[in-house]
C-alpha positions, 0 to 999 in steps of 0.5 A, a space after each residue: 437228797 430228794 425227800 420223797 412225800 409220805 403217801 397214805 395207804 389204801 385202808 379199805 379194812 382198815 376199820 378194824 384196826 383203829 380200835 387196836 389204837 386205843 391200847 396204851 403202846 400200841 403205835 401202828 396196825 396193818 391188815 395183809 393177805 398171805 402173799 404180803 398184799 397190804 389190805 389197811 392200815 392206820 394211817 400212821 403208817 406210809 405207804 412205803 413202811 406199810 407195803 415193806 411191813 407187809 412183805 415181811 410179815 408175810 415172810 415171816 409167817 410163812 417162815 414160822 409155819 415152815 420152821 415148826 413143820 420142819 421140827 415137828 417132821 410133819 409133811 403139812 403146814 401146821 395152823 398158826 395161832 399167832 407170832 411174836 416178836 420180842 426186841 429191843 424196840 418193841 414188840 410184833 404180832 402177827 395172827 391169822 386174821 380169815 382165809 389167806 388174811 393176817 393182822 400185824 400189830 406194833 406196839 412198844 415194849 411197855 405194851 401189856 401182851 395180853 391185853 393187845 392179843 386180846 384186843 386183836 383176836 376181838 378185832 379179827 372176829 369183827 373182821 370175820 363177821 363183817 368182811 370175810 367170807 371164811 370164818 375168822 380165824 380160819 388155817 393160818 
């Protein structure tokens, strides 16, 4: 069997997420484009989990959108405020962090729910303010 070596992710905005690290539970972060491109990343992350971690979001965002459009019979897109992810293994959390941009957070399942989407929605008007050139939190 060949072990392949971890490599590291760009972390061009991954400025934003070490913050979200200081929360007790918290164990990755990564910052996306709506078509899965990985944008940053804690470094926890290789790039191989992150690029995958990325596309599903992704997916799953698009999903969730698709899911409650279709239920609500609406012919657009609705604004999505945020996903979660309840397992067994933790917990997911997806929120639309500017134009086109979504922040995924990791944390285990002792994680304090509130207390992470507050520390993300802080950390996408950081991102907003800094980087963006739309609003924070602009159509998810």
């Amino acid at each position: 069997m060949t072990v392949v070596p971890k490599r590291p992710l760009l972390r061009d905005m991954s400025w934003v997420l070490t913050p979200l690290l200081e929360v007790p539970g918290v164990v990755h972060a990564l910052v996306l484009s709506g078509d899965g491109m990985i944008q940053g990343a804690t470094q926890s992350l290789t790039r191989e989990a992150g690029e995958g971690a990325s596309a599903m979001a992704s997916a799953v965002q698009g999903a969730c959108k698709e899911l409650v459009r279709k239920l609500a019979g609406q012919e657009e897109s609705p604004l999505l405020h945020q996903v979660v992810v309840s397992t067994n293994y933790g917990f997911a959390f997806l929120i639309p962090a500017g134009d086109n941009t979504v922040m995924a957070v990791y944390a285990q399942p002792t994680v304090d729910m509130g207390v992470i989407a507050h520390a993300m929605q802080v950390q996408v008007s950081k991102l907003g303010d800094k980087v963006m050139n739309s609003p924070a939190r602009a159509r998810g």
